[in-house]
C-alpha positions in Angstrom: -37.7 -27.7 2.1 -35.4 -26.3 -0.8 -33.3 -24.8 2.1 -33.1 -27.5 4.3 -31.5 -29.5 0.9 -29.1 -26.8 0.3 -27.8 -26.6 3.7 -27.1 -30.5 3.8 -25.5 -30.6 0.0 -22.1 -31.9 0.0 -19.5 -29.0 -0.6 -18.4 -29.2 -4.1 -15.1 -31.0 -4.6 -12.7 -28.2 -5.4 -11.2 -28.2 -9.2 -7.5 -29.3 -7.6 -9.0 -32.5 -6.7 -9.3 -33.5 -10.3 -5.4 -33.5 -10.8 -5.0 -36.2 -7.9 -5.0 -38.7 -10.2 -3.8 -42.2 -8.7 -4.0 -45.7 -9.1 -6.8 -47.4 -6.7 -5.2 -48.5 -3.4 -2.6 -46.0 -3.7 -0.1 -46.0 -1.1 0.8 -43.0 1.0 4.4 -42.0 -1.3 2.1 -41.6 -3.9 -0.1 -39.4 -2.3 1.8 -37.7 -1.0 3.9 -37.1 -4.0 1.3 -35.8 -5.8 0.1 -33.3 -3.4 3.3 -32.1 -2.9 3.9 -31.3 -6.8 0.1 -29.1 -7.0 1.6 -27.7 -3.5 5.1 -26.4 -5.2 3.1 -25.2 -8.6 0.5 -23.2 -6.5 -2.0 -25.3 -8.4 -3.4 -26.4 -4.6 -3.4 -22.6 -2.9 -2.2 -21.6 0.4 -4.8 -21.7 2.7 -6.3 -24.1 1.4 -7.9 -27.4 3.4 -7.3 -31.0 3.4 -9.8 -33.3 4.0 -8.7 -36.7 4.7 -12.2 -38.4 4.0 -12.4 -36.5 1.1 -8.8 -37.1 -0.7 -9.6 -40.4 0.4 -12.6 -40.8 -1.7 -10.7 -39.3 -4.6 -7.5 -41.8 -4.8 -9.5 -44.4 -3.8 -7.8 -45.4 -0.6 -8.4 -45.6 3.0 -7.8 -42.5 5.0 -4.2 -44.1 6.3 -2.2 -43.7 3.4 -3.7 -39.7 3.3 -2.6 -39.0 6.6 0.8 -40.6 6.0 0.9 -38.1 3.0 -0.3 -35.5 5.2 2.2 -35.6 8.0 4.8 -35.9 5.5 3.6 -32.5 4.3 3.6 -31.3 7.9 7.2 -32.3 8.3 8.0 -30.2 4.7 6.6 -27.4 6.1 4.1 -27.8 3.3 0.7 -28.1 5.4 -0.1 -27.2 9.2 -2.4 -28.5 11.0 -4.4 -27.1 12.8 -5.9 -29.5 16.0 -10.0 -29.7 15.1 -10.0 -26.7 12.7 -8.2 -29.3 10.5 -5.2 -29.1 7.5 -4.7 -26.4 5.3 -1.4 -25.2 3.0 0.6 -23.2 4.7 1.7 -20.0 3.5 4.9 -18.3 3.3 5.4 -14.8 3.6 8.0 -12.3 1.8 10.3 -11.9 5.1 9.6 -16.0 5.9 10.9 -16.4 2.0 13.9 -14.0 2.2 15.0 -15.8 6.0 14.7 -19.0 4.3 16.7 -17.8 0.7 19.7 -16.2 3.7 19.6 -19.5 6.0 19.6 -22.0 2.5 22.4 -20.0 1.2 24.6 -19.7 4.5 24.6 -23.7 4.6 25.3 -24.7 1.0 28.1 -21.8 0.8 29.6 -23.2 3.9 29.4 -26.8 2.8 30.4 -25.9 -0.6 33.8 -24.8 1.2 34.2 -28.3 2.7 33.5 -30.3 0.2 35.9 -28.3 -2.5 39.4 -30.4 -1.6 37.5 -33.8 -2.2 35.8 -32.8 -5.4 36.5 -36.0 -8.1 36.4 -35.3 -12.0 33.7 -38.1 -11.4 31.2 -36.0 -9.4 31.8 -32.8 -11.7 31.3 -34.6 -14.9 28.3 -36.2 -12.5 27.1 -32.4 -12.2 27.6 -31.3 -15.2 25.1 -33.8 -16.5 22.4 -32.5 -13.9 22.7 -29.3 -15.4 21.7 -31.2 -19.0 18.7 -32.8 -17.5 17.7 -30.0 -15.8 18.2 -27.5 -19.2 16.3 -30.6 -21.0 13.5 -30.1 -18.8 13.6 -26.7 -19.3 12.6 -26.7 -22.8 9.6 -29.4 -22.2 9.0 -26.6 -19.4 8.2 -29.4 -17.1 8.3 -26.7 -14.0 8.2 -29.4 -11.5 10.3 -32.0 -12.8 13.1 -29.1 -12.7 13.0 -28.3 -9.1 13.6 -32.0 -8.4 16.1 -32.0 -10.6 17.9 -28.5 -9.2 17.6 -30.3 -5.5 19.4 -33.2 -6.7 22.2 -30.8 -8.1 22.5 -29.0 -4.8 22.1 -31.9 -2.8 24.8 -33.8 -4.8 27.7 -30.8 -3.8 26.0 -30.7 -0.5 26.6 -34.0 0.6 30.3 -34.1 -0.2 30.5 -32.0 3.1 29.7 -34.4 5.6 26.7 -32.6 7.6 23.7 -34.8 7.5 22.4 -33.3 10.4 21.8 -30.3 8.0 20.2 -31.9 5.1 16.4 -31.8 6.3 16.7 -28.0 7.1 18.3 -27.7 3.7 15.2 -29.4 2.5 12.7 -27.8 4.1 14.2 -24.4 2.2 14.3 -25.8 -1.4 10.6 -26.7 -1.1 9.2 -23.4 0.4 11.5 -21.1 -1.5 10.7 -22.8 -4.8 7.0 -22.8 -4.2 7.3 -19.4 -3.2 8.6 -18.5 -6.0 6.9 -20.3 -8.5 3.6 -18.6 -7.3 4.8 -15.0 -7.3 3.1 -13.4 -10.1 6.0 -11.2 -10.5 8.9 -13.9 -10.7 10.3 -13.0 -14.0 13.2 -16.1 -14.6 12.1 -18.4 -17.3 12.7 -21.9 -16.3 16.2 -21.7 -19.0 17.7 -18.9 -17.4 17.1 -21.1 -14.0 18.6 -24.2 -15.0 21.4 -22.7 -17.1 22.5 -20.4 -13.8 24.1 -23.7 -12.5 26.7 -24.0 -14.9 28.5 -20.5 -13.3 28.1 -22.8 -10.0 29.5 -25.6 -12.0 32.4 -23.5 -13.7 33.5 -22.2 -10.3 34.0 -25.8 -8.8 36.0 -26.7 -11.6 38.4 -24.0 -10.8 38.7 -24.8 -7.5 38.7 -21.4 -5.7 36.9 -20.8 -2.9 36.0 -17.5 -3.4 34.6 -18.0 -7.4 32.8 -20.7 -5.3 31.5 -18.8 -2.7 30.4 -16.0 -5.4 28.0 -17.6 -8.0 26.8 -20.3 -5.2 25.4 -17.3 -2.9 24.5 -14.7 -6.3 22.2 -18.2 -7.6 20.5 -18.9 -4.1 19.6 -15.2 -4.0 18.5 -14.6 -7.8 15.5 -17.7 -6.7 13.8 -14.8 -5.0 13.7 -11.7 -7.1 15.5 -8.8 -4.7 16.9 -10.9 -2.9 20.3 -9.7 -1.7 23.5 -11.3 -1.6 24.5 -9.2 0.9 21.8 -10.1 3.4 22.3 -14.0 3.0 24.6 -13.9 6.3 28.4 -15.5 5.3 29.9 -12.3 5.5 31.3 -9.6 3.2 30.6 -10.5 -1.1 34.2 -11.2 -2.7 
């Protein structure tokens, strides 16, 4: 009898779960803006499944508003899934990460290079007060809230270029190469060192030359992943 019991027990709700902490009748944003934070802070593991039914239970919502969240994820590159074997985190490898750090640094260097004629004082002082946010966040080390803020930055110079088609790809390589980096045991940046390598970035767009442009843009993108090279980030020759 004892073994019929344990084979029927619910599976215990694993400790992640616990940090899914939503109003009731949450809507599918908010899930899935929580799940994507404990995604990019390796707090919910790659590998790891998703069960609608039981996130569900957790928010206290119906299962639409978890499968919103989870197809969301799917389009991030944040989850696969799987057909009936169901949703797990993905993972990404070393060679994935260091593809992703050469093809995210080849697009912003090239829109960086567009965008530098039409540059206002506006948007730089606009910029220059990203790189305070993200600094302040820095020393609340509220990890997460600075990778949001460090997209915005990049996304702010990116889209002075004029290639939306671009931005979801562009996307799609912030999250994984953060997350990927945030969960290497060996990343050795401190979150101040991070926020305060923009203002080299910064420094070079108020000089206007391509080329001091082109340099601290592609020696930042690379430094996310430690060995990355600058040289392998495919837009040519360093100056």
């Amino acid at each position: 009898m004892a073994s019929r019991v344990a084979a029927t027990a619910p599976a215990a709700s694993p400790p992640w779960l616990a940090e899914v902490r939503l109003p009731q009748g949450a809507k599918g944003s908010a899930v899935y803006g929580q799940l994507r934070r404990l995604i990019v802070l390796g707090r919910l593991p790659a590998g790891e499944p998703l069960v609608e039914l039981q996130l569900a239970a957790a928010v206290g919502c119906s299962q639409g508003p978890v499968r919103e969240a989870l197809f969301r994820l799917q389009e991030d590159g944040l989850v696969q899934r799987a057909g009936y074997r169901g949703t797990f985190v993905s993972r990404t490898s070393n060679a994935e990460a260091e593809e992703l750090v050469a093809l995210r640094c080849r697009i912003e260097v090239q829109a960086a290079r567009r965008a530098l004629p039409s540059l206002t004082p506006s948007l730089l002082e606009d910029l220059a007060a990203q790189i305070e946010r993200m600094e302040e966040l820095a020393r609340h080390e509220d990890l997460y809230a600075m990778t949001e803020a460090d997209r915005t930055f990049h996304l702010t110079l990116f889209r002075e270029a004029g290639l939306p088609a671009l931005e979801p790809i562009l996307e799609r390589c912030f999250l994984l190469i953060h997350r990927h980096a945030i969960t290497r045991p060996e990343r050795r940046r401190t979150p101040m060192e991070a926020a305060s390598r923009h203002r080299a970035i910064l420094a070079a767009l108020r000089g206007g030359e391509e080329e001091a442009v082109t340099r601290s843009l592609r020696l930042h993108i690379c430094s996310v992943i430690d060995g990355a090279s600058p040289l392998g980030a495919g837009v040519g020759p360093a100056a």
